[in-house]
CHARMM-style PDB file with segment names, atoms N, HN, CA, C and O in Angstrom:
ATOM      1  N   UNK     1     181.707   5.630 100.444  1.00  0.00      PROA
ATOM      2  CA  UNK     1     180.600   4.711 100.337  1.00  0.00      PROA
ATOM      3  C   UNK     1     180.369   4.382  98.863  1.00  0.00      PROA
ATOM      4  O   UNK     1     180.280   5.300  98.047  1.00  0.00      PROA
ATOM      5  N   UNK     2     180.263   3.018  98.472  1.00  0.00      PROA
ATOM      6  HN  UNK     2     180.335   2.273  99.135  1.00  0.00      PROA
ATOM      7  CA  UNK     2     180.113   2.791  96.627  1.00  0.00      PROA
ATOM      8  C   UNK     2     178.254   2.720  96.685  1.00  0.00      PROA
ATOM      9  O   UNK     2     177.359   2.369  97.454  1.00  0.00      PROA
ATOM     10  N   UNK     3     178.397   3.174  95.630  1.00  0.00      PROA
ATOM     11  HN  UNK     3     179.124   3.458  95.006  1.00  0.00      PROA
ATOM     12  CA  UNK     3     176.978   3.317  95.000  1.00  0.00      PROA
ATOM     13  C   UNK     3     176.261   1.995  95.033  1.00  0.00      PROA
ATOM     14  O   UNK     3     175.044   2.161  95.112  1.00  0.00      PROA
ATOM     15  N   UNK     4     176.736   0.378  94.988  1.00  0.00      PROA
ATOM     16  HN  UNK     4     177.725   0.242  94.924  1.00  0.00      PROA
ATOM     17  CA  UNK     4     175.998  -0.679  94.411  1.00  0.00      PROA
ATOM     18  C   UNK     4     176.879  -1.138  95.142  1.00  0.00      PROA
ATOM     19  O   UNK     4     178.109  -1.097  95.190  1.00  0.00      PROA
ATOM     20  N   UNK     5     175.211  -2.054  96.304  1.00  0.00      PROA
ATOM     21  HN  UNK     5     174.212  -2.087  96.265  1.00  0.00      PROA
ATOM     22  CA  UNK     5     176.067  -3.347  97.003  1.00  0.00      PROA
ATOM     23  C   UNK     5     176.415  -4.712  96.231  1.00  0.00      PROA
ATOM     24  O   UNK     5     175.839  -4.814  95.147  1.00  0.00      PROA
ATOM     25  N   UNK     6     177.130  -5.624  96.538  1.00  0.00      PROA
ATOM     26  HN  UNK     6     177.597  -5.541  97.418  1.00  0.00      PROA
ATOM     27  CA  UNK     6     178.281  -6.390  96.088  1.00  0.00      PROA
ATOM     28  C   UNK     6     177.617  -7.398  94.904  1.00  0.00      PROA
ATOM     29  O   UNK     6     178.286  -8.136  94.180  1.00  0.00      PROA
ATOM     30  N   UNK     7     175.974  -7.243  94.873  1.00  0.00      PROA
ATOM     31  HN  UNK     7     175.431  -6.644  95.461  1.00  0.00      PROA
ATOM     32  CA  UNK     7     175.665  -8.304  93.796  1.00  0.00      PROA
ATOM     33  C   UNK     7     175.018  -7.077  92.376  1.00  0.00      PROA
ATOM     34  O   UNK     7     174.741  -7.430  91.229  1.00  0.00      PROA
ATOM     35  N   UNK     8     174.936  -5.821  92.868  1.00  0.00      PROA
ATOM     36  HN  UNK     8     175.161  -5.535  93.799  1.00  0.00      PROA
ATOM     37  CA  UNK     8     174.763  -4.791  91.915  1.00  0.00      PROA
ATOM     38  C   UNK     8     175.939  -4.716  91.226  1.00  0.00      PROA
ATOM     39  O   UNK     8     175.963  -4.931  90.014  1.00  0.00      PROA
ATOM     40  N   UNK     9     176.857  -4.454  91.813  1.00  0.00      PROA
ATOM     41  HN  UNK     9     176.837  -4.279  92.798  1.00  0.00      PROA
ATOM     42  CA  UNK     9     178.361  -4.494  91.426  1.00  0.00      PROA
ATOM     43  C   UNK     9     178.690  -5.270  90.207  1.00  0.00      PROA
ATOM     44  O   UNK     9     179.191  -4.777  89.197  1.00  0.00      PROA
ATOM     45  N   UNK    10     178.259  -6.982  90.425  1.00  0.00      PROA
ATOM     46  HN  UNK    10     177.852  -7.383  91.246  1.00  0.00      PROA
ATOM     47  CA  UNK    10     179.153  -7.704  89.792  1.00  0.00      PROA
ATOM     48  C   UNK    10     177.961  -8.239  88.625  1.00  0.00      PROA
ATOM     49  O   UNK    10     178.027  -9.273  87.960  1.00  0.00      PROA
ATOM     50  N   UNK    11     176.660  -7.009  88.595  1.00  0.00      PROA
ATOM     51  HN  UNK    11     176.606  -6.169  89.135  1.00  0.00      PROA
ATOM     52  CA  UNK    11     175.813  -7.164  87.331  1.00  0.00      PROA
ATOM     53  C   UNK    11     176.414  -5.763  86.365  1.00  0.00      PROA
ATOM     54  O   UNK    11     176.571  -5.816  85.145  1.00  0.00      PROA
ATOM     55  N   UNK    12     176.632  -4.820  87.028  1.00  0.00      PROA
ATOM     56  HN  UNK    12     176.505  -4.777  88.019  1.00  0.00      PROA
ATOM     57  CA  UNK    12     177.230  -3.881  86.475  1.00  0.00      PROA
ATOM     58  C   UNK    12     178.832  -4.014  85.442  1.00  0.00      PROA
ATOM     59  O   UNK    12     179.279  -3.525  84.404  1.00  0.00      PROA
ATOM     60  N   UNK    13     179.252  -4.959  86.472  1.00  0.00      PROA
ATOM     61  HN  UNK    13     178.889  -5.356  87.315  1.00  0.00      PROA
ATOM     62  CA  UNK    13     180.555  -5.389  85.781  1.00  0.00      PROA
ATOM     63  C   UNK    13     180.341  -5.810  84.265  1.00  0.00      PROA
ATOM     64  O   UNK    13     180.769  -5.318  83.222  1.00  0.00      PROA
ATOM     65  N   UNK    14     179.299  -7.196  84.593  1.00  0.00      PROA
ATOM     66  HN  UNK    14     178.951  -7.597  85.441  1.00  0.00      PROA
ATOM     67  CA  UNK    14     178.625  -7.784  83.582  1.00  0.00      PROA
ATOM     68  C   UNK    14     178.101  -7.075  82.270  1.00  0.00      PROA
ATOM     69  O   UNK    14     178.485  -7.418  81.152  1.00  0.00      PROA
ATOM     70  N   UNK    15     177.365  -6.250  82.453  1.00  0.00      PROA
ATOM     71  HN  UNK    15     177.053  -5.972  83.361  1.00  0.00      PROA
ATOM     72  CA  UNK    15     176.713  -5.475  81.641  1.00  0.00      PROA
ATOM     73  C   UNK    15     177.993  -4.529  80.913  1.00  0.00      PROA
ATOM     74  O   UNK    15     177.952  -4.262  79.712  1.00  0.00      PROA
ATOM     75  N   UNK    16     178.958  -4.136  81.674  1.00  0.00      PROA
ATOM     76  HN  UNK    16     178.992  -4.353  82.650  1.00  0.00      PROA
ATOM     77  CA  UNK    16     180.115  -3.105  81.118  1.00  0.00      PROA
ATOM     78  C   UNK    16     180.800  -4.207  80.361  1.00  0.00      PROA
ATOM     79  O   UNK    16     181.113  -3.753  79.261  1.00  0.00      PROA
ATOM     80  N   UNK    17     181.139  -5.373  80.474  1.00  0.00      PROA
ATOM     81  HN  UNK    17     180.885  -5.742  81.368  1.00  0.00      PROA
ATOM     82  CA  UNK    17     182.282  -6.391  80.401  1.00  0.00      PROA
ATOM     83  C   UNK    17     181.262  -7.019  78.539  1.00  0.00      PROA
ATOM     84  O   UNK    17     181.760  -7.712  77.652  1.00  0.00      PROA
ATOM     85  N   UNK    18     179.880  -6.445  78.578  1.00  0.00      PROA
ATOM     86  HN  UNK    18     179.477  -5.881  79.299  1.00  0.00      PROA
ATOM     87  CA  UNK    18     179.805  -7.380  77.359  1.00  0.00      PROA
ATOM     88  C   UNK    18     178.918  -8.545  77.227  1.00  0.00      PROA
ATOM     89  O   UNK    18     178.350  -8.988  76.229  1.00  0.00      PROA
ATOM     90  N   UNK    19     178.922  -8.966  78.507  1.00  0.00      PROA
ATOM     91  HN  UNK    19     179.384  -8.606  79.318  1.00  0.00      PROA
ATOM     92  CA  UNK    19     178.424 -10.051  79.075  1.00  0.00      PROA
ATOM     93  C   UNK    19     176.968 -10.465  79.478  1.00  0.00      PROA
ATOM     94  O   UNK    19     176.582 -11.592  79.789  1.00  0.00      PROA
ATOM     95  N   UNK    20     176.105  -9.078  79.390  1.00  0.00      PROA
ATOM     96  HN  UNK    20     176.419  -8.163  79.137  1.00  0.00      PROA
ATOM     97  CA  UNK    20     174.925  -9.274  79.096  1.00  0.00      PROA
ATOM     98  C   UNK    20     174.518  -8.231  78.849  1.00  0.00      PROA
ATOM     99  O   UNK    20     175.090  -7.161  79.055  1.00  0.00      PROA
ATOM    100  N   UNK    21     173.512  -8.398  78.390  1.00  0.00      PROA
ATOM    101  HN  UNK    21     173.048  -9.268  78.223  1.00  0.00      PROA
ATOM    102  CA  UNK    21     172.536  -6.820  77.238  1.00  0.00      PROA
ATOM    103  C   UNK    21     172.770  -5.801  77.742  1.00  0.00      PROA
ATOM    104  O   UNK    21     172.338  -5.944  78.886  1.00  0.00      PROA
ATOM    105  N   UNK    22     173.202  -4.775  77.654  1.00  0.00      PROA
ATOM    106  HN  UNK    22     173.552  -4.659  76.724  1.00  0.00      PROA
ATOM    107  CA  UNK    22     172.758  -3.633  78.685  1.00  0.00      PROA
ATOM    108  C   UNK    22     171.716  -2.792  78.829  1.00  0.00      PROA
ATOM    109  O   UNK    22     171.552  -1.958  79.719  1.00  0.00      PROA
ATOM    110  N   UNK    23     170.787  -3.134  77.607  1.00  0.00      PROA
ATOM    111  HN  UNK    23     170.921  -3.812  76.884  1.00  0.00      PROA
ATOM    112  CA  UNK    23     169.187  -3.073  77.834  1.00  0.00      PROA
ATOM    113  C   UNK    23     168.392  -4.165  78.581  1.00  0.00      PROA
ATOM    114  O   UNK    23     167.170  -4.062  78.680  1.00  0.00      PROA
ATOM    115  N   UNK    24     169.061  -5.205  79.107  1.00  0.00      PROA
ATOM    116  HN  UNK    24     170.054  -5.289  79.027  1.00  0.00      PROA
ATOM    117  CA  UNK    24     168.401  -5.729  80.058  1.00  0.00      PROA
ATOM    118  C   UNK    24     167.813  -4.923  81.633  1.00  0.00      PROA
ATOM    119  O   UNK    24     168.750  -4.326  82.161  1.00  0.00      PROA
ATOM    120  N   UNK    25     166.809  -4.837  82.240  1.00  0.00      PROA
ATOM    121  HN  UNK    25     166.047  -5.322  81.810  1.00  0.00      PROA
ATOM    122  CA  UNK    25     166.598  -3.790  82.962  1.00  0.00      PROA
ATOM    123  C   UNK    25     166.053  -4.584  84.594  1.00  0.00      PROA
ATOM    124  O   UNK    25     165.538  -5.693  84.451  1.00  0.00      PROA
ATOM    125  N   UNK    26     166.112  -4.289  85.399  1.00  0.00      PROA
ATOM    126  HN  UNK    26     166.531  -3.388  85.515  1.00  0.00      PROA
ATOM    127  CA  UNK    26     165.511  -5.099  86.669  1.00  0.00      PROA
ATOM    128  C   UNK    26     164.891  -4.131  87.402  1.00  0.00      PROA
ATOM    129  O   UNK    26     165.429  -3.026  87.468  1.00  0.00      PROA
ATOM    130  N   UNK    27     163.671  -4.375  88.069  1.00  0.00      PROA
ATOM    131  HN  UNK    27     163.235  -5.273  88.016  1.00  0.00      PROA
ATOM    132  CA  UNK    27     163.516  -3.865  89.079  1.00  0.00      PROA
ATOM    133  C   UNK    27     162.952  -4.694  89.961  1.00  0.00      PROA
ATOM    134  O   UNK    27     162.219  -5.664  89.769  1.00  0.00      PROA
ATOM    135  N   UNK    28     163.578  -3.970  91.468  1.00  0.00      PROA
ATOM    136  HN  UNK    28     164.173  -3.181  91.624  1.00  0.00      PROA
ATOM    137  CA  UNK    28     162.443  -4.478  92.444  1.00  0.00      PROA
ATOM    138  C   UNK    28     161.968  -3.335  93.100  1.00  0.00      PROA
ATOM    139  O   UNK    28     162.168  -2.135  92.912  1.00  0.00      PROA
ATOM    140  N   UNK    29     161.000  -4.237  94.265  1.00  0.00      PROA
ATOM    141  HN  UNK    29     160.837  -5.211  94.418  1.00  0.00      PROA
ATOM    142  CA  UNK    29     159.882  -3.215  94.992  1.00  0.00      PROA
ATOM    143  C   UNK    29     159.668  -4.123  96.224  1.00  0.00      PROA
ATOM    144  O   UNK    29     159.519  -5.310  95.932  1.00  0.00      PROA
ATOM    145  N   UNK    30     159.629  -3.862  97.352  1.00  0.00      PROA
ATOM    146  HN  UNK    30     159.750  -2.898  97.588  1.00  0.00      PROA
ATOM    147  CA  UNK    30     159.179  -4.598  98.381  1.00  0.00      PROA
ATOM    148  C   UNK    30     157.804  -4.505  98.394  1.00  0.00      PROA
ATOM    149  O   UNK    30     157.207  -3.568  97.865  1.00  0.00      PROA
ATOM    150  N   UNK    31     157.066  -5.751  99.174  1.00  0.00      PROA
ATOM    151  HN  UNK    31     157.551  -6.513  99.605  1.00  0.00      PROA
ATOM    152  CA  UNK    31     155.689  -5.460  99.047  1.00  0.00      PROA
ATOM    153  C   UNK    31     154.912  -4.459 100.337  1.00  0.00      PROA
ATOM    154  O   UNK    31     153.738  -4.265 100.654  1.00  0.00      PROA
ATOM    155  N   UNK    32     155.990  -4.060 100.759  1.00  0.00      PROA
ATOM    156  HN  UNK    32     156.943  -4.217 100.501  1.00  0.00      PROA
ATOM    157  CA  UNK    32     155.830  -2.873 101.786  1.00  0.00      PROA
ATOM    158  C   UNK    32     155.350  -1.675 100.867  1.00  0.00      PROA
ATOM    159  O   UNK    32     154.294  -1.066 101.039  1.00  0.00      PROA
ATOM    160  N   UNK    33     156.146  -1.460 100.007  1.00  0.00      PROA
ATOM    161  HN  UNK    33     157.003  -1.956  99.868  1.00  0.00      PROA
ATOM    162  CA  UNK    33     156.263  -0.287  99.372  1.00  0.00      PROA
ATOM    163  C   UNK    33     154.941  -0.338  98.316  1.00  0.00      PROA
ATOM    164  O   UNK    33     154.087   0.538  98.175  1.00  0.00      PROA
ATOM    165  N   UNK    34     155.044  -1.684  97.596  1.00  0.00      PROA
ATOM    166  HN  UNK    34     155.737  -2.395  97.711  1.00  0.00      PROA
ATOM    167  CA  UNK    34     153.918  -1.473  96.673  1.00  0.00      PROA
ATOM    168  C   UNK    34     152.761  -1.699  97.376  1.00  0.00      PROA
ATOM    169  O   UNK    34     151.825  -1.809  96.584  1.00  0.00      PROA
ATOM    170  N   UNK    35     152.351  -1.839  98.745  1.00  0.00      PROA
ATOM    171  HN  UNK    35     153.112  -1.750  99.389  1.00  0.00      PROA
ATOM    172  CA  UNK    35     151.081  -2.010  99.748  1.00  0.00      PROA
ATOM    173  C   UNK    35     151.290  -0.382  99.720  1.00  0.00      PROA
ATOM    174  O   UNK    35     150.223   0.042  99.276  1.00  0.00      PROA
ATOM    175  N   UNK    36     152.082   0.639  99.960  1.00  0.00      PROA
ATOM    176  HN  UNK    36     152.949   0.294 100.320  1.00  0.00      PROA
ATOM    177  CA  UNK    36     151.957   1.795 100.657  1.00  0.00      PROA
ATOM    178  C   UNK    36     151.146   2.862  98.929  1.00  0.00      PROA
ATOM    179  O   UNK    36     150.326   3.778  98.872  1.00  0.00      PROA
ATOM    180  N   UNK    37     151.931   2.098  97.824  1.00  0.00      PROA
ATOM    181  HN  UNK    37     152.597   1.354  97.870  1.00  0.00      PROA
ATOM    182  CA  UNK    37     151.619   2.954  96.691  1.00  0.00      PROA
ATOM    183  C   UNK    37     149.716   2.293  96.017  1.00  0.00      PROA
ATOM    184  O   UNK    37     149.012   2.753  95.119  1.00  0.00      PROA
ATOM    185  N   UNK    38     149.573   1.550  96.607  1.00  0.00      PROA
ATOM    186  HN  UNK    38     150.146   1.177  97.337  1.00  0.00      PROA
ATOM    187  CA  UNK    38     148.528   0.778  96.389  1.00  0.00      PROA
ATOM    188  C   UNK    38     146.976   1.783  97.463  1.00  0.00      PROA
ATOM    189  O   UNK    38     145.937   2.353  97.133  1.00  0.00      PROA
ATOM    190  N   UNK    39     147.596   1.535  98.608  1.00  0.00      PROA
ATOM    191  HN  UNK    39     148.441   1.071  98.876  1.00  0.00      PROA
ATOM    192  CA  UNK    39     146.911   2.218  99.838  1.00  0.00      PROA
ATOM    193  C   UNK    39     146.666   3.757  99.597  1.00  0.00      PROA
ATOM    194  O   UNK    39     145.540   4.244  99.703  1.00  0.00      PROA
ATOM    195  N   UNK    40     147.902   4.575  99.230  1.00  0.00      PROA
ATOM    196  HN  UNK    40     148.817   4.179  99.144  1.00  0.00      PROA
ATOM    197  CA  UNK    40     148.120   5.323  99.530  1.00  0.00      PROA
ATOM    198  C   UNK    40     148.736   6.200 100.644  1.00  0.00      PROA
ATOM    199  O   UNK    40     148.814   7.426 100.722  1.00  0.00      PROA
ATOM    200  N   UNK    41     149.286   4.911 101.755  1.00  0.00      PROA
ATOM    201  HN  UNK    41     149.223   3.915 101.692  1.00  0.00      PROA
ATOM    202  CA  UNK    41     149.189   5.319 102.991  1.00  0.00      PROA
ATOM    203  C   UNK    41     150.815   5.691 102.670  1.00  0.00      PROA
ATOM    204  O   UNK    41     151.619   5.069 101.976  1.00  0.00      PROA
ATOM    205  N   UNK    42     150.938   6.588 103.222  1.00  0.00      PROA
ATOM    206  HN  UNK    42     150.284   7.093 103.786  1.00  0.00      PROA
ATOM    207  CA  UNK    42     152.814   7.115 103.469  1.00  0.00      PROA
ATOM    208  C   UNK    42     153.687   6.998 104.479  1.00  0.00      PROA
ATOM    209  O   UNK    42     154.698   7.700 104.522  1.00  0.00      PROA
ATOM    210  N   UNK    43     153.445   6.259 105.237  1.00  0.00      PROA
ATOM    211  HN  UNK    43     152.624   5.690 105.202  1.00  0.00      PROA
ATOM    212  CA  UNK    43     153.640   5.853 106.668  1.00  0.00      PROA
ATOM    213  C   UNK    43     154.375   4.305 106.183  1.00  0.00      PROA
ATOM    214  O   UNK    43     153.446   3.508 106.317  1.00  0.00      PROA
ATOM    215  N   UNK    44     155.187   3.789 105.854  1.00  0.00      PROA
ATOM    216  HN  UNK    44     155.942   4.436 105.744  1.00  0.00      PROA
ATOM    217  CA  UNK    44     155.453   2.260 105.796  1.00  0.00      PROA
ATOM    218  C   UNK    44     155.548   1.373 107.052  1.00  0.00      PROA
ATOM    219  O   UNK    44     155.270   0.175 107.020  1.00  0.00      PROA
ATOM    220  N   UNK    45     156.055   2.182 108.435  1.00  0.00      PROA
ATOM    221  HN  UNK    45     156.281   3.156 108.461  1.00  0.00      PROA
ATOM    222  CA  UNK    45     155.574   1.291 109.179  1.00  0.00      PROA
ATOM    223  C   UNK    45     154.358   0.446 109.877  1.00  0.00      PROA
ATOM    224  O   UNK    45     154.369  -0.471 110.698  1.00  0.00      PROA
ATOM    225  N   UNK    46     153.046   1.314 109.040  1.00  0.00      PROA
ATOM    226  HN  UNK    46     153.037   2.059 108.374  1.00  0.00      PROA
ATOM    227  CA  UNK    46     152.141   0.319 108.945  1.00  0.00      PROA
ATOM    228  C   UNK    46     152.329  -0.977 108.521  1.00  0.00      PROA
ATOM    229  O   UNK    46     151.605  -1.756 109.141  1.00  0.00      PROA
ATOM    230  N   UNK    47     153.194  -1.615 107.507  1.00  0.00      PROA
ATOM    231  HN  UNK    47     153.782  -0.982 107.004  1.00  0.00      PROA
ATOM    232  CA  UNK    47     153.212  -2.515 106.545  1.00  0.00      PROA
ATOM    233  C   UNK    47     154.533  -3.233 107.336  1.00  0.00      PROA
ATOM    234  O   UNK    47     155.068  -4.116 106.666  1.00  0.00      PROA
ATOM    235  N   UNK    48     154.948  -3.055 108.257  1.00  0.00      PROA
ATOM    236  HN  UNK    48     154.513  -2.338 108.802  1.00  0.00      PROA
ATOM    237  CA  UNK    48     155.902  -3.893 109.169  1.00  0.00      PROA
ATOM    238  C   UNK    48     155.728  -4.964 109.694  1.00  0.00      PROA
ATOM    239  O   UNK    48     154.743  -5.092 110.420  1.00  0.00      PROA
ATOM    240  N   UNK    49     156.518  -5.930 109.517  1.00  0.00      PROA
ATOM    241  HN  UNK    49     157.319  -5.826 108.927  1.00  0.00      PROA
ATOM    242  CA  UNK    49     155.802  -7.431 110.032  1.00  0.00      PROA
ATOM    243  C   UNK    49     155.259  -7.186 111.773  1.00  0.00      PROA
ATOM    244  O   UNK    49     155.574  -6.300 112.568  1.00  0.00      PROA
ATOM    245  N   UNK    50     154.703  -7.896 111.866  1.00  0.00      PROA
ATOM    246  HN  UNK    50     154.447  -8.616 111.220  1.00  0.00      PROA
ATOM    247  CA  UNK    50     154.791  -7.815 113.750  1.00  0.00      PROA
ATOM    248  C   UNK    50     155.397  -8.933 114.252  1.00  0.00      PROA
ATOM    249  O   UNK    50     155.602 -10.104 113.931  1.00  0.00      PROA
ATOM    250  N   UNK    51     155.695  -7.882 115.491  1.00  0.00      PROA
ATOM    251  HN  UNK    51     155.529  -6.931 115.751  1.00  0.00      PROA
ATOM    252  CA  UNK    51     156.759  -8.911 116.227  1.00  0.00      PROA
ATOM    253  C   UNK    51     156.869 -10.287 116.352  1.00  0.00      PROA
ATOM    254  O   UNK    51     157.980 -10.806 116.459  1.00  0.00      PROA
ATOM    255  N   UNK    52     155.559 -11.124 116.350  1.00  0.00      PROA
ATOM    256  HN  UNK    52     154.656 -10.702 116.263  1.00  0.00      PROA
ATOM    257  CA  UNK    52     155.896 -12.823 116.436  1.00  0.00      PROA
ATOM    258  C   UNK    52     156.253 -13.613 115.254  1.00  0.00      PROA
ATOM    259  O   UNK    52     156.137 -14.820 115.038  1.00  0.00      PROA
ATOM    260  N   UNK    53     157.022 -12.014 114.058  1.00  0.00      PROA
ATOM    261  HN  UNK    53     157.116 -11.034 114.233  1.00  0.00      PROA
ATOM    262  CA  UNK    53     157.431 -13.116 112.695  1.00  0.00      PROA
ATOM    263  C   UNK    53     158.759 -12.354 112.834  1.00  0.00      PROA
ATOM    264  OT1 UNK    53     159.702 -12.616 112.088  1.00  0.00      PROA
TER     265      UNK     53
END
């Protein structure tokens, strides 16, 4: 199993290759997750769409 799916990959490349900063930094967060760190609640399937979306 590789560590980084196929668009992690070809930023990693990037970053090794020269090609951009490698102090450039990204993150994400779903807003599942930052509702659960916000709430406090630890349960994320609270924060699950419902079924008619």
């Amino acid at each position: 199993m590789d560590l980084y799916d196929d668009e992690q990959a070809l930023a990693w490349k990037a970053i090794d290759a020269g090609q951009a900063p490698a102090h450039s930094v990204g993150l994400g967060i779903g807003i599942e997750r930052l509702c659960m760190a916000a709430s406090g609640i630890k349960d994320i399937s609270v924060f699950q769409q419902s079924a008619q979306f």
